[in-house]
Structure formats: structure tokens, C-alpha cells
C-alpha positions in Angstrom: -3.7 -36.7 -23.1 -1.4 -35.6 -25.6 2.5 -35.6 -25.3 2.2 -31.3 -25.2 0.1 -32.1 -22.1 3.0 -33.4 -20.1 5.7 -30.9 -20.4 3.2 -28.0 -19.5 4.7 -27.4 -15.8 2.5 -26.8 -13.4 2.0 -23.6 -11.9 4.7 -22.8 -9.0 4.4 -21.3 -5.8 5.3 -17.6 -5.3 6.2 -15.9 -2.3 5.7 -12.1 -2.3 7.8 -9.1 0.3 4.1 -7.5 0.7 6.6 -4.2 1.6 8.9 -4.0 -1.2 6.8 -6.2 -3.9 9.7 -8.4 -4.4 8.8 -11.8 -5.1 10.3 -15.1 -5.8 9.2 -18.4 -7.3 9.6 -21.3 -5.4 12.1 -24.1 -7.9 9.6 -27.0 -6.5 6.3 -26.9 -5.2 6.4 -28.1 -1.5 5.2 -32.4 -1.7 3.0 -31.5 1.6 1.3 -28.7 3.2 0.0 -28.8 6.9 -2.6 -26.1 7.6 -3.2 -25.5 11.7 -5.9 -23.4 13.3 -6.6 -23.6 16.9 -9.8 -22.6 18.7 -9.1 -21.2 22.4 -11.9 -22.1 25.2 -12.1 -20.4 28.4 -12.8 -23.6 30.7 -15.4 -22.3 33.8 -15.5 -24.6 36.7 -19.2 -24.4 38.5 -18.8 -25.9 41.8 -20.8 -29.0 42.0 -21.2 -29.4 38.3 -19.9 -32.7 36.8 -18.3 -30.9 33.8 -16.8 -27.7 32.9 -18.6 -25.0 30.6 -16.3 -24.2 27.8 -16.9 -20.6 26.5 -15.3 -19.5 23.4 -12.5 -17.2 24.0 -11.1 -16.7 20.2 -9.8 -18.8 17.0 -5.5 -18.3 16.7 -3.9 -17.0 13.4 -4.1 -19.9 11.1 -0.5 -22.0 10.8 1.2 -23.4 7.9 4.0 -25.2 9.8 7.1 -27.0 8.7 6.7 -26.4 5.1 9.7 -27.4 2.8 10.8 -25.9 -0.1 13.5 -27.9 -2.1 16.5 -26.2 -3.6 18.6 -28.2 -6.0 21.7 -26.1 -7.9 21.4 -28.9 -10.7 18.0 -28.5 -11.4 18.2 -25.0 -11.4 21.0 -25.2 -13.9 18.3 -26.4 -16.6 15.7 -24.0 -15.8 15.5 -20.5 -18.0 16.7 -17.5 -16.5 19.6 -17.3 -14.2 18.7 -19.2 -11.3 20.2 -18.8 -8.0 19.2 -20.9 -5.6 21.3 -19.3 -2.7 18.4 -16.1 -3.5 15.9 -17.7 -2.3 18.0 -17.9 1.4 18.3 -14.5 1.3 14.7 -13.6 0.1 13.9 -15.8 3.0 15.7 -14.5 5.8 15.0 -10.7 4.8 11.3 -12.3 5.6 12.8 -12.6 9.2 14.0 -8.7 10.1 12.8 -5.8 9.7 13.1 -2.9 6.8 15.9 -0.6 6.7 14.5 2.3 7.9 11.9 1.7 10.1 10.8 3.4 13.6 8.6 2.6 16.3 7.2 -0.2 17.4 4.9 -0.8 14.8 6.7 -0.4 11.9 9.7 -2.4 13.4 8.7 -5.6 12.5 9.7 -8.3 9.4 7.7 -7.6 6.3 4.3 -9.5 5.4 4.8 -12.2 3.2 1.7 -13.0 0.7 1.9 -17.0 0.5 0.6 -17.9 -3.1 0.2 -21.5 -4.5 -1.8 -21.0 -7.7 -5.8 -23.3 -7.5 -4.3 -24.4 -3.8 -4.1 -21.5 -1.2 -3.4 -17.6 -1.4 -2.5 -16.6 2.5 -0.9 -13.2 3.6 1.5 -14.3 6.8 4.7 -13.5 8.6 7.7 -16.2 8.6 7.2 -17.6 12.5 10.0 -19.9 12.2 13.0 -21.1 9.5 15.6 -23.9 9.4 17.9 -24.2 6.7 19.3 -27.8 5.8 22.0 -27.8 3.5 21.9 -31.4 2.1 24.7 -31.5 -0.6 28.1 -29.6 -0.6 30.7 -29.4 -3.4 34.2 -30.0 -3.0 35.2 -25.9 -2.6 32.3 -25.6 -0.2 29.5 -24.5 -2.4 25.8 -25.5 -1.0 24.7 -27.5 -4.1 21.2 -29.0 -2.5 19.3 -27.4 0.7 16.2 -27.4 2.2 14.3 -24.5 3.7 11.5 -25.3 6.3 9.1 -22.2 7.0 6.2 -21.9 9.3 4.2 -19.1 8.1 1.6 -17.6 10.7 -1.6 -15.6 8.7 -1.7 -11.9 9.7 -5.7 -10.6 9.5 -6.5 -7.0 9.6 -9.8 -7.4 10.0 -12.5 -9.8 11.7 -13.7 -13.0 9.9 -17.1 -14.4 10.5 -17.6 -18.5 9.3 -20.2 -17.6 6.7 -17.0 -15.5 4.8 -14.8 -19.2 5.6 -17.2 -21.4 3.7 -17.6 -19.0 0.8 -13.8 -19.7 -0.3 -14.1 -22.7 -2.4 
């Protein structure tokens, strides 16, 4: 491997407003992701059996919980472009209300985000849950390093059989 090799960066996570098209580009890749899917069972009781007949009720929305993106002023300093990392909060919590603009029950909900970690995972979701840690302060108050920690819950429009699961390698 050639010294070229090791300053290519490697491709960042994006997260997408599926609404307005806005996107933003995460400053580090999250070190861990935790996927989640639970299959629900509708547990019969027969009277004199010695067990109980599970019967499949449905799978939940598929969970990427506590993920942690990293947001360091310093770093972003050196990197191209103006980079604010105090954006990415705001990009963030627009996730977490709805549009201006919006009536009636269905359209008064936060926007889709579209969850895209190049060669790792590509999932359309709403933000379920968000704590901000700001880890570093300046003097004058300025957040200098924070943490934002997302759980993003899939949002499917349409139904998806296990043959259609195995095909995404």
C-alpha cells in the first residue's frame, strides 16, 4: 500500500431531509452501529398443554439505537469548506418537528431521514430519540466538542417478504 493510499479518506456518512433534500455529512463516521429488529408473537395458552403456541403476529420497524456522531470544532477547522459543527444540531433537531406548513394528521409529522453510510447501510427512518452532550466548552461559552446520540426507527411503505432480506448483500 502506497503512501497515496492512506490519506484517501474514507467515505462519510450522509444524512438526507427526504422532504426538503437537504443533506449533511457526518465530520466522523459513528465507531459503532447497533442494528435492532424485533419479532412480535402472539403467545396462545391451550388448556392442558404443557407449552404455549407462539403464532407470529408481525416483525417491528428495524432500530438503529444510540448512534453517536462526534463533533469536534478543531477538527473541523482543518477540513475544506466552512464547517460548522453547531449545523449539524440544527439539521438534527429540524429531523425532530414537523415542516412549516403542514396540515392534517398526516402530513404533521418530522421529515424522513434517508440514513446513508456508503458499502455499510442505506436506511430511510425517522429520528425516534436525540441527546446532545456537549463535551468541551470554551472560555466565552462556545460548544467546542459535542456528541449527538440518535436512534433512528426505519419507516417502510410497503411489505417485505425474507426472500427480498437475503437478496441485500
Amino acid at each position: 500500500m502506497g503512501i497515496e493510499l492512506a490519506m484517501v479518506q474514507p467515505p462519510r456518512c450522509l444524512l438526507v431531509n427526504v422532504i426538503t433534500g437537504e443533506s449533511i455529512e457526518c465530520l466522523f463516521n459513528p465507531t459503532q452501529l447497533s442494528e435492532k429488529v424485533q419479532v412480535n408473537w402472539n403467545r396462545l395458552s391451550v388448556p392442558g398443554l404443557s407449552h404455549q403456541i407462539l403464532q407470529f403476529q408481525s416483525t417491528g420497524n428495524r432500530q438503529l439505537s444510540g448512534v453517536e456522531f462526534y463533533l469536534d470544532r478543531f477538527f473541523a477547522a482543518e477540513q475544506p469548506g466552512d464547517v460548522d459543527i453547531l449545523a449539524f444540531r440544527a439539521f438534527i433537531r429540524a429531523l425532530t418537528v414537523p415542516p412549516e406548513g403542514t396540515e392534517g394528521v398526516a402530513d404533521t409529522a418530522p421529515p424522513r431521514t434517508l440514513f446513508i453510510w456508503p458499502e455499510v447501510l442505506t436506511v430511510e427512518a425517522v429520528v425516534a430519540d436525540v441527546e446532545f452532550q456537549y463535551r468541551q466548552l470554551s472560555v466565552e461559552g462556545e460548544v467546542l466538542v459535542y456528541t449527538a446520540t440518535v436512534t433512528f426507527e426505519e419507516i417502510l411503505d410497503a411489505r417485505i417478504t425474507s426472500e427480498e432480506l437475503r437478496e441485500e448483500v
